[in-house]
BALOBA-1460 file (C-alpha; in Angstrom, 3 decimals):
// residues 366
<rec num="1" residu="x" x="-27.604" y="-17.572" z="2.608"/>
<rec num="2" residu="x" x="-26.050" y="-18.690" z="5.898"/>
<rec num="3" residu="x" x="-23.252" y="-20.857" z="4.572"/>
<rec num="4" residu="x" x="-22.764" y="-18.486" z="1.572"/>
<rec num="5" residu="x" x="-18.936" y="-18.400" z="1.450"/>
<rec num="6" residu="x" x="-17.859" y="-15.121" z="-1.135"/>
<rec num="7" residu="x" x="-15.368" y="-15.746" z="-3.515"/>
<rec num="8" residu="x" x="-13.780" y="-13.718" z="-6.119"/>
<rec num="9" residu="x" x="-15.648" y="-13.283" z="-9.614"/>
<rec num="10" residu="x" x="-15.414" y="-12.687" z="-13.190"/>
<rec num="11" residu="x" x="-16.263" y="-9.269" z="-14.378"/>
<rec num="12" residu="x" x="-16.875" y="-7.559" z="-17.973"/>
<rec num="13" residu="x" x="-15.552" y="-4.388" z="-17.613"/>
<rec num="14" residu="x" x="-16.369" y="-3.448" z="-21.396"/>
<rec num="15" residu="x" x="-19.940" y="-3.769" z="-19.669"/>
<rec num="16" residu="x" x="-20.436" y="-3.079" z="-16.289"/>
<rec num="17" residu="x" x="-17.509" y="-1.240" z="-14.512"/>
<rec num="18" residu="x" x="-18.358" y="-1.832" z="-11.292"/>
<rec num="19" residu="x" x="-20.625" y="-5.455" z="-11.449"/>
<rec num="20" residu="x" x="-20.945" y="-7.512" z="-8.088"/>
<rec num="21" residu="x" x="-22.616" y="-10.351" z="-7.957"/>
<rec num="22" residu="x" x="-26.695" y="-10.580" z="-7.408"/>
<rec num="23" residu="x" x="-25.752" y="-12.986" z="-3.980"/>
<rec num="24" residu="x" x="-23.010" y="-10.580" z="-2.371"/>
<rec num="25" residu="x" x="-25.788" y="-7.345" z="-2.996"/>
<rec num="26" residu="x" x="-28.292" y="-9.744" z="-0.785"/>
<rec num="27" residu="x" x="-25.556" y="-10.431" z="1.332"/>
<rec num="28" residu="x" x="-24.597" y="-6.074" z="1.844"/>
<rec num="29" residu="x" x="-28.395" y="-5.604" z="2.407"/>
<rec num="30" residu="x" x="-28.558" y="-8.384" z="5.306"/>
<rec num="31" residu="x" x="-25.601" y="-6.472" z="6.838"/>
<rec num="32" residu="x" x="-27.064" y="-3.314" z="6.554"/>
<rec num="33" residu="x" x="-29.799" y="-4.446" z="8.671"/>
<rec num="34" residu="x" x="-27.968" y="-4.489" z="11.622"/>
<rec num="35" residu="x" x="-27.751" y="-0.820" z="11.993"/>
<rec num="36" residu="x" x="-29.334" y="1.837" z="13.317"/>
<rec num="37" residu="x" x="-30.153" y="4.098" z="10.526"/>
<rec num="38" residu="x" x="-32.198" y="3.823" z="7.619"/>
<rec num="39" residu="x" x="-30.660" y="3.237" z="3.975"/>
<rec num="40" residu="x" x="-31.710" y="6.201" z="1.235"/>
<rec num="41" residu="x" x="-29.674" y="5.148" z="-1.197"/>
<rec num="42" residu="x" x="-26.369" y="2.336" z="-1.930"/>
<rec num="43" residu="x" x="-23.955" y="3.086" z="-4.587"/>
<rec num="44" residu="x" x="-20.889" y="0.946" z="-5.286"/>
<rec num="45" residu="x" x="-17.901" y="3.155" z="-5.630"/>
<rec num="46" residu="x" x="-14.756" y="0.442" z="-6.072"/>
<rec num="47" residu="x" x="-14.874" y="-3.462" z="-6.464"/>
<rec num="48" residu="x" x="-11.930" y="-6.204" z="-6.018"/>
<rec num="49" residu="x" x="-13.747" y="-9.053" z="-8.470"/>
<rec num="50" residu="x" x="-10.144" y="-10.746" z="-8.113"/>
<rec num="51" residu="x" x="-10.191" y="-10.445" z="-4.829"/>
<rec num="52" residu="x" x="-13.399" y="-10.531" z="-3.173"/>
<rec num="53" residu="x" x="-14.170" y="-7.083" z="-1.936"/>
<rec num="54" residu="x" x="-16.552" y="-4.036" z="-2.860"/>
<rec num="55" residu="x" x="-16.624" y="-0.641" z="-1.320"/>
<rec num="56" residu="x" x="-20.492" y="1.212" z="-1.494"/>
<rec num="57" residu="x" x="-21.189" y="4.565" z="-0.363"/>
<rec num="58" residu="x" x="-24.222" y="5.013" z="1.744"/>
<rec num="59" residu="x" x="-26.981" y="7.757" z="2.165"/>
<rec num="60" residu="x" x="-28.238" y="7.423" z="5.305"/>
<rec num="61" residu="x" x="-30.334" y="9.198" z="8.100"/>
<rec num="62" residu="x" x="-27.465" y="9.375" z="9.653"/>
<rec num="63" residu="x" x="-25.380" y="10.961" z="6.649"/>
<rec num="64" residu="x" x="-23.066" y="9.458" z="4.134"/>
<rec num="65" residu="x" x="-21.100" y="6.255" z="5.123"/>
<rec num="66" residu="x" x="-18.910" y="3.837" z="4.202"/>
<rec num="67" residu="x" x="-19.876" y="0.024" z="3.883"/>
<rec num="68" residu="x" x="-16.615" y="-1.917" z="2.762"/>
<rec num="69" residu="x" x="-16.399" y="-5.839" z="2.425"/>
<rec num="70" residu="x" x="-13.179" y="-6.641" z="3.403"/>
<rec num="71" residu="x" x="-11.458" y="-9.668" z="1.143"/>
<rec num="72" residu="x" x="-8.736" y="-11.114" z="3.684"/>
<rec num="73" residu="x" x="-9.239" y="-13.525" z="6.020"/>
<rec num="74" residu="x" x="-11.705" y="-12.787" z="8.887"/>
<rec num="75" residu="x" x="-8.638" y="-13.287" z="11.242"/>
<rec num="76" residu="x" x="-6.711" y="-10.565" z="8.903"/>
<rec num="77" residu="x" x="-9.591" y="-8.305" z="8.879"/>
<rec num="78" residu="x" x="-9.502" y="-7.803" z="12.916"/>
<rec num="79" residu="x" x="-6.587" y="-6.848" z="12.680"/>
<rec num="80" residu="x" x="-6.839" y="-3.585" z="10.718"/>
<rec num="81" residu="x" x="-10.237" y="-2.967" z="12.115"/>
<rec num="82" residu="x" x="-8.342" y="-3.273" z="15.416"/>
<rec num="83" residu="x" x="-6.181" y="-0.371" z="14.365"/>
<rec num="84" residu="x" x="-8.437" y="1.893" z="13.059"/>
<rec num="85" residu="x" x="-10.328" y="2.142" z="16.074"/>
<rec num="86" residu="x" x="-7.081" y="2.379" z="17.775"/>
<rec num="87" residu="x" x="-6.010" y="5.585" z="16.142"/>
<rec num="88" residu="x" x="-9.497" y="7.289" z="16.191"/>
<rec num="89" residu="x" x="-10.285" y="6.272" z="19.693"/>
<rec num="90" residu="x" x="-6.838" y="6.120" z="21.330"/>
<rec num="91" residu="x" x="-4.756" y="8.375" z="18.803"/>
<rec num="92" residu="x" x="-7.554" y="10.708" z="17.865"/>
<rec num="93" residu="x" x="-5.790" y="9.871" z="14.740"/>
<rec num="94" residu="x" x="-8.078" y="11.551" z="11.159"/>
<rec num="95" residu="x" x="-8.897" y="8.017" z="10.100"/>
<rec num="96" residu="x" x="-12.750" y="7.364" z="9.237"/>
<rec num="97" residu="x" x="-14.712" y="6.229" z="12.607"/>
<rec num="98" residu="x" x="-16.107" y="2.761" z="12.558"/>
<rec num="99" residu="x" x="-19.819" y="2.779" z="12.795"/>
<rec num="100" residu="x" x="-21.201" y="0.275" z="15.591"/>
<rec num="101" residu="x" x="-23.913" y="-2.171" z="15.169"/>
<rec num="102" residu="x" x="-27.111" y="-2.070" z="17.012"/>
<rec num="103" residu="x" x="-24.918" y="-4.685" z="19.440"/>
<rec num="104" residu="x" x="-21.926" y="-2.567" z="19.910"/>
<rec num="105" residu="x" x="-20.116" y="-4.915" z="17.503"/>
<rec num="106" residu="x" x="-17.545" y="-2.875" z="14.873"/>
<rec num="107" residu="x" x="-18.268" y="-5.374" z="12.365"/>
<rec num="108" residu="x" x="-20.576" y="-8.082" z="10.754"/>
<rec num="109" residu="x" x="-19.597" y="-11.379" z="9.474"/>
<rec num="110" residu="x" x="-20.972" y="-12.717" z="6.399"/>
<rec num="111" residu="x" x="-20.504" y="-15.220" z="3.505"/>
<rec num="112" residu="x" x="-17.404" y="-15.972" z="5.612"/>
<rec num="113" residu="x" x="-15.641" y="-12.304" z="5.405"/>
<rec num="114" residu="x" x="-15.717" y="-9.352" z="7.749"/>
<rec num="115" residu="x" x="-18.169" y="-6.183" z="6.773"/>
<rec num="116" residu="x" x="-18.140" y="-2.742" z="7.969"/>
<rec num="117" residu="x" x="-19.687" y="0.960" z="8.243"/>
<rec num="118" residu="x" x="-17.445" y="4.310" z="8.640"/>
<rec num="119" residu="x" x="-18.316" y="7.192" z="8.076"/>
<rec num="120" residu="x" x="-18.022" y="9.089" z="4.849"/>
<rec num="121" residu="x" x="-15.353" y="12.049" z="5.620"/>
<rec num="122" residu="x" x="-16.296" y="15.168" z="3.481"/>
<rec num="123" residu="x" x="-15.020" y="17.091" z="2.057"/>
<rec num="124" residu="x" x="-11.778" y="14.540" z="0.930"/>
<rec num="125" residu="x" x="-9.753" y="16.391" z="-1.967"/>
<rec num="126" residu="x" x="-6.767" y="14.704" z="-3.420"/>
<rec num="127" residu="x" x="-3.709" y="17.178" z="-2.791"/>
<rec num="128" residu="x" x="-1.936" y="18.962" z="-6.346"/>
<rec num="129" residu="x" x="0.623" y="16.677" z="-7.653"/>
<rec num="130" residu="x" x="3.448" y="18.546" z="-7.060"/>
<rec num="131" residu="x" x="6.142" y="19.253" z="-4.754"/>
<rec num="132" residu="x" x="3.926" y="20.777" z="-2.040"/>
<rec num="133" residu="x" x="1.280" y="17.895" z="-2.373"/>
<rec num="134" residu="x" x="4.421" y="15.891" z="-2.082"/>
<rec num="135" residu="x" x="5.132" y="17.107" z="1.438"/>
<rec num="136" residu="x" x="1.821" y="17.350" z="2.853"/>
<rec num="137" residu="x" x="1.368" y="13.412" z="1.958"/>
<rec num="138" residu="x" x="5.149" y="12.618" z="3.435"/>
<rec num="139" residu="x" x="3.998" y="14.637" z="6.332"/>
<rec num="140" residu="x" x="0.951" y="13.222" z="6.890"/>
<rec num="141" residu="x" x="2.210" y="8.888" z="6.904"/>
<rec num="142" residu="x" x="4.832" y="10.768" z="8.967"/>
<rec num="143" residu="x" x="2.183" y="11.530" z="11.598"/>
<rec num="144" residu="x" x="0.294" y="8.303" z="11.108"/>
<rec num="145" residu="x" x="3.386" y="6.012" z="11.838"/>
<rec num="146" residu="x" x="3.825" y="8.093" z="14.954"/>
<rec num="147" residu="x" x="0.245" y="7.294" z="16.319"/>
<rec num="148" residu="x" x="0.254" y="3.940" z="15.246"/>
<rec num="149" residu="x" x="3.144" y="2.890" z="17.317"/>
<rec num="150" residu="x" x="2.148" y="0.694" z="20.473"/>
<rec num="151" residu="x" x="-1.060" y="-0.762" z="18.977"/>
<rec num="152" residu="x" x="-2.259" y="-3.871" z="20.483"/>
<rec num="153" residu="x" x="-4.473" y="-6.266" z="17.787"/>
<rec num="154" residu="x" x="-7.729" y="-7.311" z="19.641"/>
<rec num="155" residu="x" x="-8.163" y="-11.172" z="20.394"/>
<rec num="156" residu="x" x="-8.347" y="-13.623" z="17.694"/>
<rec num="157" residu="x" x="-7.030" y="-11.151" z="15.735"/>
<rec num="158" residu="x" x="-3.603" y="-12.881" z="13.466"/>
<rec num="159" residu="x" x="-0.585" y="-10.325" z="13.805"/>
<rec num="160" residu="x" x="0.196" y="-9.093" z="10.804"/>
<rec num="161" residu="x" x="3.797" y="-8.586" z="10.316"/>
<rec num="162" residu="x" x="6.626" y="-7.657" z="7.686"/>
<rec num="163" residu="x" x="9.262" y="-6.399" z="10.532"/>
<rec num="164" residu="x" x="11.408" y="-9.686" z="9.850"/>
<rec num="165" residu="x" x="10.580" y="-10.320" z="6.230"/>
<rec num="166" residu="x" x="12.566" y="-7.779" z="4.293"/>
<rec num="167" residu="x" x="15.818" y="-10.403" z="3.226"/>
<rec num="168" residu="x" x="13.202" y="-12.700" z="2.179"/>
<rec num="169" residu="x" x="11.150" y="-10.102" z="-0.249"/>
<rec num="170" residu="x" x="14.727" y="-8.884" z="-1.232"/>
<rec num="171" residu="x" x="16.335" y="-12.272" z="-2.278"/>
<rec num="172" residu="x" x="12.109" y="-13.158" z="-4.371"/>
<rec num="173" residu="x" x="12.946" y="-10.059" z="-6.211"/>
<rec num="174" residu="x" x="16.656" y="-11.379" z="-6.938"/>
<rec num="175" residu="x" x="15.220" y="-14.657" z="-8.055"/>
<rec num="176" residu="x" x="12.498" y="-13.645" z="-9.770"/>
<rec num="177" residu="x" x="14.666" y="-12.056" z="-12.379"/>
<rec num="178" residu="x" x="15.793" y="-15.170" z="-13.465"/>
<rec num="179" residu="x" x="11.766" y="-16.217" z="-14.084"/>
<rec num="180" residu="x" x="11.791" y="-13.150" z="-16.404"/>
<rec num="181" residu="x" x="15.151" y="-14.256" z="-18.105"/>
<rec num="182" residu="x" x="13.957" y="-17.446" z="-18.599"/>
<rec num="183" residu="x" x="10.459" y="-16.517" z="-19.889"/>
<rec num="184" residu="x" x="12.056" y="-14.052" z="-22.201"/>
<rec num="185" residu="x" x="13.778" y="-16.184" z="-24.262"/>
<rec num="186" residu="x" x="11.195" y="-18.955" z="-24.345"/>
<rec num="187" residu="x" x="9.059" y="-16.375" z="-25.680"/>
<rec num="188" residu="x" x="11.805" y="-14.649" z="-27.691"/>
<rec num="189" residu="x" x="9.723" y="-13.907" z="-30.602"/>
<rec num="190" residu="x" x="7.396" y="-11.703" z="-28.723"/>
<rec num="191" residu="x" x="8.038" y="-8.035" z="-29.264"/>
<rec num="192" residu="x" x="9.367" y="-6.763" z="-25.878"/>
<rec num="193" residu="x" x="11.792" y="-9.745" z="-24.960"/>
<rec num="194" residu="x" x="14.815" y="-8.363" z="-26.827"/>
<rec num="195" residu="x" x="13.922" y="-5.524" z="-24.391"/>
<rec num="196" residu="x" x="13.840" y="-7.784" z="-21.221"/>
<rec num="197" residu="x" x="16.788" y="-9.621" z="-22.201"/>
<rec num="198" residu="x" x="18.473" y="-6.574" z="-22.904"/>
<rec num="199" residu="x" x="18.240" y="-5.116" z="-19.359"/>
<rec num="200" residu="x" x="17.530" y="-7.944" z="-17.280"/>
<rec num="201" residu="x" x="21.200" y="-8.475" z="-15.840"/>
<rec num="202" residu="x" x="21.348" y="-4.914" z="-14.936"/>
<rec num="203" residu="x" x="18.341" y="-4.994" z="-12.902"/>
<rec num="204" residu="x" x="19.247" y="-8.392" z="-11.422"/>
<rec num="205" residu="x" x="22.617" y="-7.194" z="-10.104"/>
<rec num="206" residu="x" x="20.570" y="-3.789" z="-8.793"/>
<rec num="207" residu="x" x="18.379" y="-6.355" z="-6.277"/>
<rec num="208" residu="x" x="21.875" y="-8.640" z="-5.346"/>
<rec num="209" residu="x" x="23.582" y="-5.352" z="-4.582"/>
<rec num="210" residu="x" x="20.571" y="-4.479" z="-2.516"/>
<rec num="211" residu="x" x="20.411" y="-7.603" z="-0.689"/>
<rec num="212" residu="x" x="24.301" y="-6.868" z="0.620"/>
<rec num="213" residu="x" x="23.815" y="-3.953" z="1.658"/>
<rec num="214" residu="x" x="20.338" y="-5.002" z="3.980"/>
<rec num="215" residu="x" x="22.374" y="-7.552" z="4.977"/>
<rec num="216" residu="x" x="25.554" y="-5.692" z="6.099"/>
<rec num="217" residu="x" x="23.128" y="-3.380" z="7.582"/>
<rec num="218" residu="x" x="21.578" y="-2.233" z="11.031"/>
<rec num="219" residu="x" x="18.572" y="-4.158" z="10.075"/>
<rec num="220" residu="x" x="18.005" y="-6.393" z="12.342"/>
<rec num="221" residu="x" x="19.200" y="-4.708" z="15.298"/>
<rec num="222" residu="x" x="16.550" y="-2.133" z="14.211"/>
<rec num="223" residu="x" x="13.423" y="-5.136" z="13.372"/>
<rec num="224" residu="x" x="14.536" y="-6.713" z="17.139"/>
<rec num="225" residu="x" x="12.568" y="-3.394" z="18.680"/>
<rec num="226" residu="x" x="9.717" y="-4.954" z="17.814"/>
<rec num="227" residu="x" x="6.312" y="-4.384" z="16.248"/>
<rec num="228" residu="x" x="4.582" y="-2.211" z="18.625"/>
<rec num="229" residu="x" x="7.871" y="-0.292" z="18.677"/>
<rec num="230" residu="x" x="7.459" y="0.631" z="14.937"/>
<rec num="231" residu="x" x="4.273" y="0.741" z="14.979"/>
<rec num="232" residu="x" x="1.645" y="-0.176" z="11.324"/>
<rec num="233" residu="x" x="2.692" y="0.425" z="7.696"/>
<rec num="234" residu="x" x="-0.193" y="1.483" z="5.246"/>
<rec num="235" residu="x" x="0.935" y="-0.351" z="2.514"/>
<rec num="236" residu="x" x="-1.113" y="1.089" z="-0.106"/>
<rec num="237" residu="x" x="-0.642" y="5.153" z="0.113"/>
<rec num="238" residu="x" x="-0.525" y="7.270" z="-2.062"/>
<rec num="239" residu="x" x="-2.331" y="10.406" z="-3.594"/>
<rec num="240" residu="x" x="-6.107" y="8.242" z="-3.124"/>
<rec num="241" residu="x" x="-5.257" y="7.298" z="0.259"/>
<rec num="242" residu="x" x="-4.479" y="10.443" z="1.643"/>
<rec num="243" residu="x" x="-6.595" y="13.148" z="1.334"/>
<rec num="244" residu="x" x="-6.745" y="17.020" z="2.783"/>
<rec num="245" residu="x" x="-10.224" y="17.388" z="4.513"/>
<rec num="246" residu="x" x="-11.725" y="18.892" z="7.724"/>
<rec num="247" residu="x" x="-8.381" y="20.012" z="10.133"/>
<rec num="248" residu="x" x="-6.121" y="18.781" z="7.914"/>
<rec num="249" residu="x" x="-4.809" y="15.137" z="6.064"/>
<rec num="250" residu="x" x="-7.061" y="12.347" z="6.336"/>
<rec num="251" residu="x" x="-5.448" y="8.825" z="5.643"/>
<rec num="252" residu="x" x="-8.032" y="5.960" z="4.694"/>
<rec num="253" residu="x" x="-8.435" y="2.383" z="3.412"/>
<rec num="254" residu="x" x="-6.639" y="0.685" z="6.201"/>
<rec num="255" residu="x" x="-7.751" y="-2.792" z="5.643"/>
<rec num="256" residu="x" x="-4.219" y="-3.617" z="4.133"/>
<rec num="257" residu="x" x="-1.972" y="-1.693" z="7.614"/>
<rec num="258" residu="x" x="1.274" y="-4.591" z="8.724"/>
<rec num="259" residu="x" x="3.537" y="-4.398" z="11.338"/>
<rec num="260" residu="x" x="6.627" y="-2.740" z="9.497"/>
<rec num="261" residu="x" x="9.758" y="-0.364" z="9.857"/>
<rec num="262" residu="x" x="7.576" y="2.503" z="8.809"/>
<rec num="263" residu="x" x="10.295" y="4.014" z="5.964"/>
<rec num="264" residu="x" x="8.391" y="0.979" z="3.556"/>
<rec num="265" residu="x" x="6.119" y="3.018" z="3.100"/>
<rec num="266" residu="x" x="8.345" y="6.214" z="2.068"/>
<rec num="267" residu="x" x="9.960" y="4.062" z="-0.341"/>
<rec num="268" residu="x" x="6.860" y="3.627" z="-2.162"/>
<rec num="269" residu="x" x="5.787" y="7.124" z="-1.982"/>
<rec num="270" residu="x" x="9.033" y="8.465" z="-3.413"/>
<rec num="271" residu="x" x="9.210" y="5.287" z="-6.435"/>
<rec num="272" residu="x" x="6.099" y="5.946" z="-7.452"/>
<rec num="273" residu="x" x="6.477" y="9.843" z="-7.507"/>
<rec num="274" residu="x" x="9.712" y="9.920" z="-8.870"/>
<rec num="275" residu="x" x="8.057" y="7.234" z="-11.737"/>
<rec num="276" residu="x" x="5.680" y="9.891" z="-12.129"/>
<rec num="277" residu="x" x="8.415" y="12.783" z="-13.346"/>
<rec num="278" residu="x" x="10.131" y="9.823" z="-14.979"/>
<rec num="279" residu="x" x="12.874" y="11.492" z="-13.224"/>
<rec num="280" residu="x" x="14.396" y="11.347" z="-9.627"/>
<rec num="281" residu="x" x="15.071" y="14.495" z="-8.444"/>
<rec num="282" residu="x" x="17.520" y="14.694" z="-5.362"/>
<rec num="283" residu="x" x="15.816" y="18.017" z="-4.442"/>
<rec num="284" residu="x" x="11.781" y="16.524" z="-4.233"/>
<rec num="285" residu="x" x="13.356" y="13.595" z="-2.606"/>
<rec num="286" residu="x" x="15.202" y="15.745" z="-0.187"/>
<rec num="287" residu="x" x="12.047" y="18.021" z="0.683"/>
<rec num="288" residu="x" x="9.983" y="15.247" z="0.955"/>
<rec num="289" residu="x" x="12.039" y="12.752" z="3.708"/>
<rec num="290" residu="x" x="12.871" y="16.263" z="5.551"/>
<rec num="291" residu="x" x="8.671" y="16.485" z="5.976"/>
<rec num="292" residu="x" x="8.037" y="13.255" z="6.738"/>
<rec num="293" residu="x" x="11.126" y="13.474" z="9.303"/>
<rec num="294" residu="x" x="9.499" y="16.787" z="11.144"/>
<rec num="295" residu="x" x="6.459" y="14.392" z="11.800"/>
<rec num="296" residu="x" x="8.337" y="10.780" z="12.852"/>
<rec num="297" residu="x" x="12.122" y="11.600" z="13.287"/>
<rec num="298" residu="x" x="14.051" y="8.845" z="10.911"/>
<rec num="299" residu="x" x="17.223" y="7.859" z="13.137"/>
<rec num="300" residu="x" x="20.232" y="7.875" z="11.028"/>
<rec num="301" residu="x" x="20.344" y="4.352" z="11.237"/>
<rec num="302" residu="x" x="16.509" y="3.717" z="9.513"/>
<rec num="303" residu="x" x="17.664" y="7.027" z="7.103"/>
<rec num="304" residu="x" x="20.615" y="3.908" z="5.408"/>
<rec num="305" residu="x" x="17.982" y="1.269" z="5.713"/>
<rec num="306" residu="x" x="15.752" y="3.748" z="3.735"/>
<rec num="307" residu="x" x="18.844" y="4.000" z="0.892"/>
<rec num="308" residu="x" x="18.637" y="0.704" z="0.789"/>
<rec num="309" residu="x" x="15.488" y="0.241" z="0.333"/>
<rec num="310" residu="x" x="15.204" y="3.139" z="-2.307"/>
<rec num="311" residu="x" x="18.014" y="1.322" z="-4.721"/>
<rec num="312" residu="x" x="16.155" y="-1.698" z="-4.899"/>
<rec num="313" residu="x" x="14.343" y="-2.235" z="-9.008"/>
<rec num="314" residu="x" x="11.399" y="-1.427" z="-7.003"/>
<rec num="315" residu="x" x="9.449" y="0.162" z="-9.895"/>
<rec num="316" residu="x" x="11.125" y="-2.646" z="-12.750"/>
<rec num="317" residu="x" x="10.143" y="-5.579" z="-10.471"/>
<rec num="318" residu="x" x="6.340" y="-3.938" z="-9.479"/>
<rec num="319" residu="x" x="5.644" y="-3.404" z="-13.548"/>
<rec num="320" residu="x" x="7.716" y="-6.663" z="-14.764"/>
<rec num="321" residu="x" x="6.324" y="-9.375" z="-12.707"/>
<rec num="322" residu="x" x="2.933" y="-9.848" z="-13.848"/>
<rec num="323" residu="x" x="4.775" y="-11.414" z="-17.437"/>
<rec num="324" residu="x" x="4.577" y="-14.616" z="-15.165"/>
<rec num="325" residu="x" x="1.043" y="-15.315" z="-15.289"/>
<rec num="326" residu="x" x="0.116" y="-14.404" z="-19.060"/>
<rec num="327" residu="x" x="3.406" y="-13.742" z="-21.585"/>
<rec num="328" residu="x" x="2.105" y="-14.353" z="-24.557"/>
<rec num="329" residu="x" x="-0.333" y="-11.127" z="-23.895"/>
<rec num="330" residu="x" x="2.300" y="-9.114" z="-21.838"/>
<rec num="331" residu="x" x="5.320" y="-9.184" z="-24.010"/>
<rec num="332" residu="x" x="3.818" y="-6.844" z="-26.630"/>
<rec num="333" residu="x" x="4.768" y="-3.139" z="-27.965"/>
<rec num="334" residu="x" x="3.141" y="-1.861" z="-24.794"/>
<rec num="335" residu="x" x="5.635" y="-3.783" z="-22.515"/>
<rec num="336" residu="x" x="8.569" y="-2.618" z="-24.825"/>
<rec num="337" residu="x" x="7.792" y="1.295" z="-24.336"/>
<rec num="338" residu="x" x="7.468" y="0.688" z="-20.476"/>
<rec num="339" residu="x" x="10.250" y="-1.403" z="-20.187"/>
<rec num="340" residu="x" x="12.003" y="1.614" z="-22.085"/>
<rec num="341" residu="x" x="10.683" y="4.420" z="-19.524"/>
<rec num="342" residu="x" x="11.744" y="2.412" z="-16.458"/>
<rec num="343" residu="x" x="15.432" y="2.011" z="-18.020"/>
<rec num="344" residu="x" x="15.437" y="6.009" z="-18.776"/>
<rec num="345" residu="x" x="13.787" y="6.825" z="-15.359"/>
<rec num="346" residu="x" x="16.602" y="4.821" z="-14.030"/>
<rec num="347" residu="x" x="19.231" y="6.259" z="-15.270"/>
<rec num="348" residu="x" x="18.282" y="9.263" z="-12.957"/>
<rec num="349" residu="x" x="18.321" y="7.271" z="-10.136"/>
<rec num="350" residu="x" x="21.795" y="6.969" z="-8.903"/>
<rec num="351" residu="x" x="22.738" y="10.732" z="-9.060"/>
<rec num="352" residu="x" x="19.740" y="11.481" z="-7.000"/>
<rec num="353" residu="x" x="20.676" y="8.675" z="-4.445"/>
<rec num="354" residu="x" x="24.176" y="9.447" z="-4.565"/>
<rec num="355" residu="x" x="23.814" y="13.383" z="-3.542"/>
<rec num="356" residu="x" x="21.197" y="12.730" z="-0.632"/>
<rec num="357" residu="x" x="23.076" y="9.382" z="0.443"/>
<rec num="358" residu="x" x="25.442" y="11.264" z="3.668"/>
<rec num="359" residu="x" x="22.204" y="13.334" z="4.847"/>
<rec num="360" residu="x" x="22.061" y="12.056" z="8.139"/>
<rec num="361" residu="x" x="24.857" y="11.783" z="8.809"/>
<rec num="362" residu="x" x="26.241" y="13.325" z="12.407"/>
<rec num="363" residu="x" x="22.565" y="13.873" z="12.728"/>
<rec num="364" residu="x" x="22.221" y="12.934" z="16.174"/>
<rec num="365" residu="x" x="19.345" y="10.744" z="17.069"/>
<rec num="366" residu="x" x="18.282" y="8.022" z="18.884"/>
């Protein structure tokens, strides 16, 4: 087992929703053993086959817990652990604890990735989709960029970083319009492509627009503050990631937290909710920056790089780009109908951001 390296695996989902490998279950029971507590019972509660990762839930003797195997590098993996014992140590931050080893170690290596125990928070509820639930998650990444500025990565830990690397994801959205364009109409009898083809330009113009504005913008007089200025973005929150439990929001799965102007993470929030009412609404949007403000003031300055941000095809390019990898499956009836939705949602889009776009301004902060 000792030069066991894990890789990602196949999985049938149509039989076993949740299937990890006989090897990588020998492997999670090795690691268990170097803990102090005594195993009950080991469930697995999420898998990344394509990936290389598996979350279980523990019974212990010490209560529930958390044992995660992390799929990024090991390098990668120090980093986030890094921060999550920053903000529950340092921060007093409501992130999960990390569990030591019988050697005071926060982690185990094995089959050539990182492994670790947290505890199991409970009770974790996911807030009410609405308006309110809105807030209380906007107010609660508010609070966690605010206690994640000034962290420090442990040694031989890689910095993980996106402060500098907004043009660059701005200008592969541009381009990669042109990959749909061209796979469209080499697969022009498939049922969505008229679709694509239809509203490709549009979208395409959307990200160059965006790109002019970033780059006319205060962006990188903002990104030269630095990362431990700005602190970690989650990457990856949402409604499953943040959670009302004991004293309040609890934020967890960290394992994906970068170096970032924190509003990245607002943009997602409000994309993805807004996709959810298939309609922007200028008043949600409003009520949920003004929460999110009240926990990590947004200068007026990161307010236009957040407007910027927002009229990006975020939502087009996120549900578009996997056509790359299989067309001949993606360009179906399905693809036409989202395609569809995303246009409509849009449509809504640039009232919204028109009406909140002069909200901050004369607001005077640093």
């Amino acid at each position: 087992m000792e030069n066991l390296q894990i890789v990602p695996w196949e999985v049938d989902e149509l039989v076993h929703e949740f299937f990890i490998p006989d090897y990588i279950t020998e492997l999670a029971n090795d690691v268990l053993q170097s803990y102090d507590f005594a195993v009950q019972s080991i469930e697995v509660v999420t898998t990344k086959p394509d990936k290389g990762g598996a979350i279980w839930k523990l019974e212990t003797s010490s209560g529930p817990k958390s044992l995660k195997l992390l799929h990024r590098r090991p390098t990668r993996s120090l980093f986030s652990l890094g921060a999550q014992e920053y903000l529950v140590n340092i921060q007093k931050a409501r992130v999960p604890p990390i569990i030591k080893t019988k050697d005071g170690a926060p982690y185990v290596e094995a089959g050539g990735k990182l492994w670790f125990v947290a505890e199991w928070i409970l009770p974790l509820e996911p807030v009410t989709k609405d308006l309110d639930g809105a807030k209380l998650l906007c107010s609660a990444l508010g609070e966690f960029h605010r206690l994640t500025k000034g962290y420090v990565p442990p040694q031989g830990a890689e910095t993980a970083s996106r402060l500098f690397k907004w043009p660059k994801s701005y200008e592969k959205i541009m381009n990669k319009m042109d990959w749909f364009r061209n796979i469209g109409k080499a697969y022009e009898e498939m049922p969505a492509s008229p679709y694509l083809l239809n509203v490709i330009d549009v979208f395409e113009k959307q990200a160059r627009n965006s790109l002019e504005r970033l780059n006319e913008s205060s962006y990188w007089e903002l990104a030269q503050q630095g990362n431990e200025y700005w602190g970690l973005v989650h990457q990856d929150y949402g409604w499953s990631n943040g959670q009302m439990g004991p004293n309040g929001m609890w934020i967890i799965d960290l394992d994906g937290v970068a170096y970032d102007l924190p509003i990245r993470d607002l943009t997602k929030l409000i994309t993805g909710t807004m996709a959810d009412l298939y309609n922007w609404d200028a008043a949600w949007i409003r009520e949920m920056i003004k929460s999110y403000n009240e926990e990590n003031p947004i200068s007026p300055k990161l307010y236009d790089i957040l407007m910027i941000d927002l009229s990006l095809p975020n939502e087009f390019y996120k549900n578009i780009k996997e056509v790359v990898y299989e067309p001949e499956l993606f360009l179906d009836d399905t693809a036409t109908a989202l395609i569809q939705t995303i246009v409509d949602t849009d449509q809504s889009k640039w009232p919204a951001l028109e009406e909140i776009k002069d909200d901050w301004k004369g607001v005077n902060q640093a």
